[in-house]
C-alpha positions in Angstrom: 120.0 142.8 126.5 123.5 143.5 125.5 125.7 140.3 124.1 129.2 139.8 124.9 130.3 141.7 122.3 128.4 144.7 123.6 125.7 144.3 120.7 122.1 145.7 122.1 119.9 142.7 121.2 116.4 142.3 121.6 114.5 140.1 124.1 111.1 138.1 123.7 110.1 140.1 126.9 110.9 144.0 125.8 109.3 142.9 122.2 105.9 141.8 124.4 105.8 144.8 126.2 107.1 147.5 124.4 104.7 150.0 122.6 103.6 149.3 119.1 106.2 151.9 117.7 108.6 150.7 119.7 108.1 146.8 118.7 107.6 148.0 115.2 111.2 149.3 115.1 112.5 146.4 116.8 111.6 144.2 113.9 112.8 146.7 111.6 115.0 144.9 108.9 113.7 141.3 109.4 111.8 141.9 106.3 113.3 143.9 103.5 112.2 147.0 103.1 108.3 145.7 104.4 107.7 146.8 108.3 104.2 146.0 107.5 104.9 142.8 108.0 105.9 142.8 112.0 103.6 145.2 112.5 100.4 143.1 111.5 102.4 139.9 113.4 102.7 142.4 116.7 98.7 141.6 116.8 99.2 138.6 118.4 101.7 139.5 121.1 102.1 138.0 123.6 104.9 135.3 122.0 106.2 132.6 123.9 109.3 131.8 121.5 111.2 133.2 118.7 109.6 130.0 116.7 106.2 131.4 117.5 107.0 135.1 116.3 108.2 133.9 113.1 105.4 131.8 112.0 103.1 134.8 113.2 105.3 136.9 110.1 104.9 133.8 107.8 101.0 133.7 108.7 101.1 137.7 107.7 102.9 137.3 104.6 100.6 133.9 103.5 97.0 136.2 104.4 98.6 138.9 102.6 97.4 138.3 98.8 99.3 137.5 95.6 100.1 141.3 94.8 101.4 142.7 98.4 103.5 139.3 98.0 105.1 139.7 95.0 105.7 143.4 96.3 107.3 141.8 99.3 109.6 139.6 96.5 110.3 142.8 94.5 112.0 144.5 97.4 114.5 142.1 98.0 117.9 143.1 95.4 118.8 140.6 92.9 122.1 138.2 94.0 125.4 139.9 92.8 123.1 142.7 91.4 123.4 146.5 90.7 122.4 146.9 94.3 125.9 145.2 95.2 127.8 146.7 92.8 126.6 150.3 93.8 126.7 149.7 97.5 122.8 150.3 98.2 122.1 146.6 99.8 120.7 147.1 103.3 123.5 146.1 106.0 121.2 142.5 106.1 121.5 141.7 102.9 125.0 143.0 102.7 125.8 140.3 105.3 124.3 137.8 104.1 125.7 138.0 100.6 129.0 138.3 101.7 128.3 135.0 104.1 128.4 133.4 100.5 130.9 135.1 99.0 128.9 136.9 96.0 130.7 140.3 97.1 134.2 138.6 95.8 132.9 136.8 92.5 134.9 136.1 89.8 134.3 137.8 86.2 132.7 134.9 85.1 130.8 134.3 87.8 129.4 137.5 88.2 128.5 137.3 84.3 126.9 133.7 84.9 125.1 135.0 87.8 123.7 138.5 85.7 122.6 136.5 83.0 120.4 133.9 85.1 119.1 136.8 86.9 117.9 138.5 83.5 116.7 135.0 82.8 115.1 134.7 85.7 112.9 138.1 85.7 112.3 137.8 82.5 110.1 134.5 83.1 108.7 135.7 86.7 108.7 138.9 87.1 110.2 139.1 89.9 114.0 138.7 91.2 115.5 135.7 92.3 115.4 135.3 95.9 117.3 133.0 98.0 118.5 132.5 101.7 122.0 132.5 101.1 123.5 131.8 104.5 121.9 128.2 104.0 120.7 125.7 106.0 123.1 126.1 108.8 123.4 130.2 108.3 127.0 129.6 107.1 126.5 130.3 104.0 126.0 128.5 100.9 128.3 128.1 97.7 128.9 129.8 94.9 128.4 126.1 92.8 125.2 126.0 94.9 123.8 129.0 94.3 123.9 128.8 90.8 123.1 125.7 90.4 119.9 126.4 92.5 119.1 129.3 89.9 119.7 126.8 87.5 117.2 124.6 88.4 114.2 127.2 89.7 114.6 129.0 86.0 112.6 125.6 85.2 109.9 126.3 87.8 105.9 127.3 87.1 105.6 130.8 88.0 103.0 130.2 90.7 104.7 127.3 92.4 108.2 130.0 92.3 106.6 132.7 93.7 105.3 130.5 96.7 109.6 129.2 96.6 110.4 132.9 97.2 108.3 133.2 99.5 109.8 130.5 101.4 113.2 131.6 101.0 112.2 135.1 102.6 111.1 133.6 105.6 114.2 131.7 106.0 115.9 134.8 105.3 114.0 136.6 108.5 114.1 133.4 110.8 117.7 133.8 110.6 117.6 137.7 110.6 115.5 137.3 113.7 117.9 135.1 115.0 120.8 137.7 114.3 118.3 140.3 116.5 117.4 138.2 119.0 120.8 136.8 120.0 119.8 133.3 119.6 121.5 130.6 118.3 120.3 127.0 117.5 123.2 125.3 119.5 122.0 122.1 120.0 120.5 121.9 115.9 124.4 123.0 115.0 125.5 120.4 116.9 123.4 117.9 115.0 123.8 119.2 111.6 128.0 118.7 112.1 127.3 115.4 113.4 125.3 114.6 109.9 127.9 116.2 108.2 130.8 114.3 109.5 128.9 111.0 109.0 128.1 111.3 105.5 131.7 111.4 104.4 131.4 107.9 104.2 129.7 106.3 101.0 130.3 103.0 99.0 132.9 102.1 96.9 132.1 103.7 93.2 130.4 106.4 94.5 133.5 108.3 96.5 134.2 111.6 94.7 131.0 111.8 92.3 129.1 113.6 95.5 126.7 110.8 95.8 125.8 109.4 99.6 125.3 105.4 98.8 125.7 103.4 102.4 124.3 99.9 101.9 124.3 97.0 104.3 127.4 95.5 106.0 129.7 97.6 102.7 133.2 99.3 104.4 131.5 102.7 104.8 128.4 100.7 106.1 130.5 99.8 109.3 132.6 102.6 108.6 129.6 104.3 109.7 128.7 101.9 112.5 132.2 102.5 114.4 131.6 106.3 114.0 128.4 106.4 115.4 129.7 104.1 118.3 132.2 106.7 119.3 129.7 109.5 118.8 127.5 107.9 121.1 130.5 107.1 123.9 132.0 110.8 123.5 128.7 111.9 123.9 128.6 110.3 127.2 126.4 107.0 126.5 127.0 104.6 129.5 126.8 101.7 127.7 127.4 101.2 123.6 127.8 98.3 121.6 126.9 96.7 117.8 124.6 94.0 118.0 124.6 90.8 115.6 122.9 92.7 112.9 125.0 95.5 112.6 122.8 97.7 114.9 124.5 100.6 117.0 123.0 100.8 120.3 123.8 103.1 123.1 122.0 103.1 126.8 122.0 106.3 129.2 121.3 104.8 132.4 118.4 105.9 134.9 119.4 105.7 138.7 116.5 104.6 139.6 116.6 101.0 140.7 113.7 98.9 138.5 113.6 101.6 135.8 112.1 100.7 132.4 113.8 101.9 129.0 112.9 104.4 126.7 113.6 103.5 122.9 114.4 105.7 120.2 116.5 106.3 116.8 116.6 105.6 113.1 118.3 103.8 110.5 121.5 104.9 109.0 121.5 102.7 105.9 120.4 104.9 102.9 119.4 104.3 99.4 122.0 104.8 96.4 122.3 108.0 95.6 120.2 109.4 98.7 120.4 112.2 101.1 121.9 112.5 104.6 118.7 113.0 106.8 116.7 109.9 106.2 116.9 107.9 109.3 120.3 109.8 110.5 118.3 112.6 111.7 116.5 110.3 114.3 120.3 109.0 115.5 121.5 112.7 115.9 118.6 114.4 117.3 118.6 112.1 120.6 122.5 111.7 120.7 122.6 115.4 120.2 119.9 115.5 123.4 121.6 113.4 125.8 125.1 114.8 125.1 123.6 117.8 126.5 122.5 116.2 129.2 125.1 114.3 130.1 127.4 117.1 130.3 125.0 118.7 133.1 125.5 115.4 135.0 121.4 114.6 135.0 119.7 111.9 134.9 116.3 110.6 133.7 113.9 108.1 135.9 113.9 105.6 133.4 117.3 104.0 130.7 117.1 105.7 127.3 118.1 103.1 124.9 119.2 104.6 121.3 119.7 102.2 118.7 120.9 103.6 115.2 119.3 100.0 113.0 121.9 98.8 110.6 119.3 98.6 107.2 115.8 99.8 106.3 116.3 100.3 102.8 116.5 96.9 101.5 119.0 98.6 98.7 121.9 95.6 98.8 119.6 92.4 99.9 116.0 91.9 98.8 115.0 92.3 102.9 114.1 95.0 104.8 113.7 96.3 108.3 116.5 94.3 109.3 117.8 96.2 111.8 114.7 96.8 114.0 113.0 93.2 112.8 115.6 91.7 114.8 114.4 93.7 117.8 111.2 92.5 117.7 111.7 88.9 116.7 110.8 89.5 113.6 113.8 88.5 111.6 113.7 86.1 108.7 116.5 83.0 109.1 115.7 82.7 105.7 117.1 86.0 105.0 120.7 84.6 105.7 120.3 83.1 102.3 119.4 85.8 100.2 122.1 87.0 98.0 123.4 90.6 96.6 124.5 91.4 93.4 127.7 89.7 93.9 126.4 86.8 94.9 127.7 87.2 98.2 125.2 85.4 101.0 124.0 87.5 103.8 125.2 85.5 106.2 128.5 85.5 104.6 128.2 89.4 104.5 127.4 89.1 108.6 130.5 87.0 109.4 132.9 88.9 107.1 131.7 92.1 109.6 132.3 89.9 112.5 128.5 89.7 113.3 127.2 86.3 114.6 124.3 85.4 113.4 123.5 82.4 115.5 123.2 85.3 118.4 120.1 87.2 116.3 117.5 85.9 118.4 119.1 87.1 121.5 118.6 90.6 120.3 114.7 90.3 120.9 113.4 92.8 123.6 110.9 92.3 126.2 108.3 94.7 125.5 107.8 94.5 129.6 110.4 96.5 130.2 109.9 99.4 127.6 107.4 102.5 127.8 107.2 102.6 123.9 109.4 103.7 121.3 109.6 107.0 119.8 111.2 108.3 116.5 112.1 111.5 114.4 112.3 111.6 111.4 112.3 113.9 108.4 109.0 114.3 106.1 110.2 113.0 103.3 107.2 115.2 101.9 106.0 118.3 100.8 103.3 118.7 103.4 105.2 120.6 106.2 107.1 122.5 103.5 104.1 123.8 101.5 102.7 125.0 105.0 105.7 126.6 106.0 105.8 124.6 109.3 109.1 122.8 110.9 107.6 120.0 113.2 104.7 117.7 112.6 103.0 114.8 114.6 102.5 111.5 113.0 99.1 110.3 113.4 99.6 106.5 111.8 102.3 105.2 109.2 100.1 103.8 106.6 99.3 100.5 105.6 100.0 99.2 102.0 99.5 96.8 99.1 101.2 96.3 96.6 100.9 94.4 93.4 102.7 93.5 89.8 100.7 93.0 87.0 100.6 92.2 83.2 97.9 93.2 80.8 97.5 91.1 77.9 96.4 92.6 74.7 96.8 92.2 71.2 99.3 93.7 69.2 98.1 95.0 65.6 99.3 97.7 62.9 98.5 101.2 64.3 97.9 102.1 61.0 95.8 99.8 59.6 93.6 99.1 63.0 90.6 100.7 63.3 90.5 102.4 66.7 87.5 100.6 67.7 88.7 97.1 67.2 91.9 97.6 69.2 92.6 95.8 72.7 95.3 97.8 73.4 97.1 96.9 76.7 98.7 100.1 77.7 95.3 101.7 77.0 93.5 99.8 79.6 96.6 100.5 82.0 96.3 104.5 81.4 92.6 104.1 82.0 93.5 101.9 85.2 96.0 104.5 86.2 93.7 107.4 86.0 90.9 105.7 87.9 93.5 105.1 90.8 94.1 108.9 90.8 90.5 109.8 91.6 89.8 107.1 93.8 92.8 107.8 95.9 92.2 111.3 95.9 88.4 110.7 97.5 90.0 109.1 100.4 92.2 112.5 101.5 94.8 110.9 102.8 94.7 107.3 100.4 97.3 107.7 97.7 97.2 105.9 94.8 100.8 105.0 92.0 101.3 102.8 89.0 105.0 103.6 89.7 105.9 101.2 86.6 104.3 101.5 83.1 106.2 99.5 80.6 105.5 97.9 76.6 108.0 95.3 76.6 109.7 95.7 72.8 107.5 98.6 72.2 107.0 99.9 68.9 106.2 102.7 67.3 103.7 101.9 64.8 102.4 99.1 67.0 99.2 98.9 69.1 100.7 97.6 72.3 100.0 93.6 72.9 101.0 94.1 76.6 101.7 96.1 79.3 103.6 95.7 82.7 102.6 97.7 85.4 103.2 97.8 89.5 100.3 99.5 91.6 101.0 100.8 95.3 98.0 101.9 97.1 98.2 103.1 100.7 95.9 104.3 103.8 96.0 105.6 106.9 94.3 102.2 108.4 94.0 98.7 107.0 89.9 99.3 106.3 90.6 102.3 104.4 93.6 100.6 102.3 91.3 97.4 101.9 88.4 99.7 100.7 90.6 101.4 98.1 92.6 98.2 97.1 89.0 96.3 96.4 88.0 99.4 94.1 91.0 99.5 92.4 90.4 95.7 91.6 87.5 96.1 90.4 87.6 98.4 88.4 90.9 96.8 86.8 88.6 93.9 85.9 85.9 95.6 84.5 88.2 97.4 82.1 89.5 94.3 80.9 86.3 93.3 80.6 85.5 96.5 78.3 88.3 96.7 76.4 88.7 93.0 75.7 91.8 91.9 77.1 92.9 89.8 80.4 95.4 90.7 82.8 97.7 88.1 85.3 97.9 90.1 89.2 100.5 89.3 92.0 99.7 90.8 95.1 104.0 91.1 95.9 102.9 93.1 99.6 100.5 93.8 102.2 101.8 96.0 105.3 99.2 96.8 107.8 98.9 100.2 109.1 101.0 101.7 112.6 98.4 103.9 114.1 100.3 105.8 117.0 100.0 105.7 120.0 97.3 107.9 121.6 99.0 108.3 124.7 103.0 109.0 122.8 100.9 110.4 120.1 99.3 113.4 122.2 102.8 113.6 124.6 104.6 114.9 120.8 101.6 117.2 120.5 102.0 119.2 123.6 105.9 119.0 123.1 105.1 121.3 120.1 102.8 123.1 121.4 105.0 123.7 124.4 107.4 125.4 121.6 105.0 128.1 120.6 104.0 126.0 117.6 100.5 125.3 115.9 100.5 121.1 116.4 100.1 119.5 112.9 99.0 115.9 112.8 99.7 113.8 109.7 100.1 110.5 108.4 102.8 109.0 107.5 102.8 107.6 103.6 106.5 106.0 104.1 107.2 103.3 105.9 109.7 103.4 109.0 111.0 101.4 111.6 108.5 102.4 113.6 106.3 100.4 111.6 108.5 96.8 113.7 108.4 98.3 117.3 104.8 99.2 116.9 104.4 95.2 116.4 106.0 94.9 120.2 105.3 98.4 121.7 103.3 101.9 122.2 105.4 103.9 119.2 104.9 107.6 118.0 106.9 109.5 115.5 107.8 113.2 115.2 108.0 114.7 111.6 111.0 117.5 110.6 110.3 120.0 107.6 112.3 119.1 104.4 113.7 121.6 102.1 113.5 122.2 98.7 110.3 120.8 98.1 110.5 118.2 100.6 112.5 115.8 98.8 114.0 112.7 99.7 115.8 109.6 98.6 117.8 112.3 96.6 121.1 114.4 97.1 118.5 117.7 97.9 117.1 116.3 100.5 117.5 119.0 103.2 116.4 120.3 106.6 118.0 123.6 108.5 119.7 123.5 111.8 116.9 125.8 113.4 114.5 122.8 112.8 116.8 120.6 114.1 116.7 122.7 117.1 112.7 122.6 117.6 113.1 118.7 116.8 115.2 118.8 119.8 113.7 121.1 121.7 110.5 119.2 121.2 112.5 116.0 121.8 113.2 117.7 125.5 109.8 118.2 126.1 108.6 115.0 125.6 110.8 113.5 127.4 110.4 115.6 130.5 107.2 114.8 130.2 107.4 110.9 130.5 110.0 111.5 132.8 106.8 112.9 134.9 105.1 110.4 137.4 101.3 111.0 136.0 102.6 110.1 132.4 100.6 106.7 131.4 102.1 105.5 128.7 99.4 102.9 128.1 
């Protein structure tokens, strides 16, 4: 196949039926210096996607063992190395480092750069590696890539060798893309849109780089407004913002009677947070029906997008606002609460020019709604650490938590035999670790004591007390209420031991959000469809989806996280090829439903 610029580029097709030479050589490149690696993927020919040919090349690499590995790592050049200086880079990596500018550094960067690169080998072994075209293959800074050697210099050596690792296979899923001729239009499209809305951020936090977009602020509705146009440029038939600050646009079936499809995320964030949580499930259907708007079609049923105005619960001590109201869930007593300010919510509402005597109009009739259907970003290692960009949300999991004090008695660490202590942060540390293993016997049970605290500790003082938070989740309520009972009892029977007494406040108890089985296995085959093994998880956060599954059939759709999976935190990352499969699977799913023997019951 020959592009328009008269470029020869590979097809799916020729690479499934060439010879093995031939296919061989047309992978040539996509891993530096290391044909091995196509040729063992060519073993599973035939591919049905790009997406499925690159996980076949990750699968090689991953069965490959730790030394043919680092052997793979050693034959990529170090960044702004000798290799560039002496013009032996392959015409890949040539390109790429030029994407980012490291073939025009200055002095000082160059000598920065050489001396974290000694740095770097030094500790590993190995050289740095690092996909420097970025997340949307534009290439990434010069700031960002040091700042990125910066902070993997402070990595264990196994976990960086397995962060290589990752980086070479972004490197070849965008080399592949390069061969192939394929570009991830529709993830583009999204990423920009994320881009352009996280300009906005709240006031004290413009120009220190950090995203903060709290409820009903000026770059709150800032937000709202851009959104709004968003979804009418984007050719939404109907768009409005609701009386709690919720952006919801309709794309209208033209089939008379037709139900309504509901989907999105919040766009609220917490301070200092990243710009995928709950945006990403905005942009990925406004992305999708821009698309389809523009090829004039139409589905047999309304899609109904609705980007909720707060999650988070950063500014008012509430949360799920936005989607609570959608459900009838909303709190009048919330109108009450107050921010740090001490400005009222309701105040906050009518200052935005919300009503809040309209909130329970906003209810919907679950009657006239399949279900409701999110994606989302991990916010988790999980997909990351299996090198896979989609996964499928079995149930968001159900939660207690609790605040507690542990009463001991405080003595002279010196002159108090060890066993005649009743040391309160003792008997917390012994609670904590119990939690651990307990949680960990479950699978997928986790288990914090997010808050540990000696109030005026001393120290040459056995602790008298100890404050401490616990936070135990499950997949389903049993399995939560199983855990949670252990966890108690054990807590007393360590008092007990240890002589002290503790006071407990259970402060909340969120029952699980199994998905749907019918949504649940539609999300499956959408993957599946994509040439993509189907990973089903649970979901340890908690999401909007958690309210419409109290009205509704709901079912979420996980997107892969970068560095590490992060979230809630200015690296929180995803690339625009995953957006693409997120949208792509998106499609599927709803072509699907769109489908007369869907049941979505």
């Amino acid at each position: 196949m020959t592009d328009s610029s008269g470029v020869e580029r590979a097809t799916l097709l020729g690479l499934n039926t060439a010879s093995t030479v031939d296919a061989i050589g047309m992978l040539d490149g996509i891993y530096e210096h290391s044909p091995w690696v196509g040729a063992q993927a060519l073993a599973v020919r035939p591919f049905r996607s790009l997406a499925q040919l690159q996980l076949a090349m990750v699968d090689v690499v991953q069965r490959s063992g730790v030394e043919a590995q680092l052997a793979l790592i050693r034959a990529h050049p170090e960044l702004a190395g000798k290799a560039m200086v002496d013009q032996s880079l392959t015409a890949e990596s040539t390109h790429e480092q030029s994407k980012a500018g490291l073939t025009h550094c200055t002095p000082a960067e160059f000598a920065l750069i050489q001396q974290l690169n000694t740095a770097y080998a030094q500790k590993f072994g190995f050289p740095f590696v690092l996909a420097v075209r970025g997340p949307r293959g534009t290439g990434l800074s010069k700031r960002t890539i040091i700042e990125t050697l910066q902070r993997r210099l402070r990595h264990p050596v196994d976990y960086e060798r397995a962060e290589a690792l990752r980086n070479i296979h972004r490197i070849a899923q965008l080399r592949l893309n390069d061969k192939f001729g394929v570009q991830p239009t529709l993830g583009n499209a999204c990423w920009d849109g994320l881009e352009a809305l996280a300009k906005w951020t709240d006031a004290g936090y413009e120009g220190t780089g950090q995203l903060t977009v709290t409820y009903l602020t000026d770059a709150h509705r800032a937000c709202a407004q851009h959104i709004a146009q968003s979804m009418r440029e984007g050719g939404f038939d109907e768009v409005h913002i609701d009386a709690v600050g919720n952006v919801v646009g309709r794309y209208l079936s033209d089939v008379e009677g037709a139900k309504t499809l509901l989907t999105g995320s919040h766009y609220d964030t917490v301070r200092n947070g990243g710009k995928y949580d709950g945006r990403l499930g905005i942009y990925v259907p406004l992305t999708w029906v821009a698309q389809l708007a523009q090829a004039g079609k139409r589905l047999p049923y309304h899609l109904e997008v609705v980007a909720f105005s707060e999650e988070e619960g950063q500014r008012y001590k509430a949360t799920f606002i936005g989607s609570s109201a959608l459900v009838g869930a909303f709190q009048p007593a919330w109108l009450d609460l107050e921010d740090a300010d001490g400005i009222s919510l309701k105040a906050a509402m009518q200052h935005a020019g919300l009503d809040p005597a309209a909130i329970a109009t906003l209810r919907r009739d679950p009657a006239q709604y399949l279900g409701y259907v999110e994606v989302h970003i991990e916010q988790g290692p999980v997909l990351y650490e299996r090198n896979l960009p989609l996964g499928v949300v079995t149930s968001i999991n159900g939660s207690a938590r609790f605040a507690g004090a542990m009463q001991g008695l405080a003595s002279h660490a010196g002159t108090t035999p060890m066993g005649q202590r009743h040391d309160a942060a003792v008997a917390v540390a012994e609670l904590l670790l119990f939690i651990e293993k307990r949680a960990a016997q479950d699978g997928d049970s986790v288990g914090t004591v997010g808050v540990l605290e000696v109030p005026n500790g001393s120290l040459n003082v056995v602790p008298g007390q100890c404050l401490f938070t616990i936070d135990l989740r499950a997949p389903n309520d049993a399995q939560r209420d199983a855990l949670v009972a252990d966890v108690l009892a054990e807590l007393a029977r360590i008092a007990a031991a240890r002589g002290v007494t503790y006071t407990l406040e259970e402060t909340m108890r969120a029952a699980a959000a199994p998905s749907a089985a019918p949504w649940q296995a539609a999300w499956a085959r959408a993957v599946s469809q994509l040439g993509l093994p189907v990973h089903a998880m649970p979901s340890g956060a908690g999401h909007d989806a958690m309210m419409l599954h109290t009205a509704m059939p709901q079912a979420m759709l996980f997107v892969r996280g970068e560095n590490g999976g992060i979230s809630h935190n200015p690296l929180e990352s995803t690339t625009s090829d995953d957006m693409q499969l997120a949208i792509e699977a998106f499609d599927a799913l709803l072509r699907e439903v769109a489908n007369s023997s869907f049941t979505a019951a």
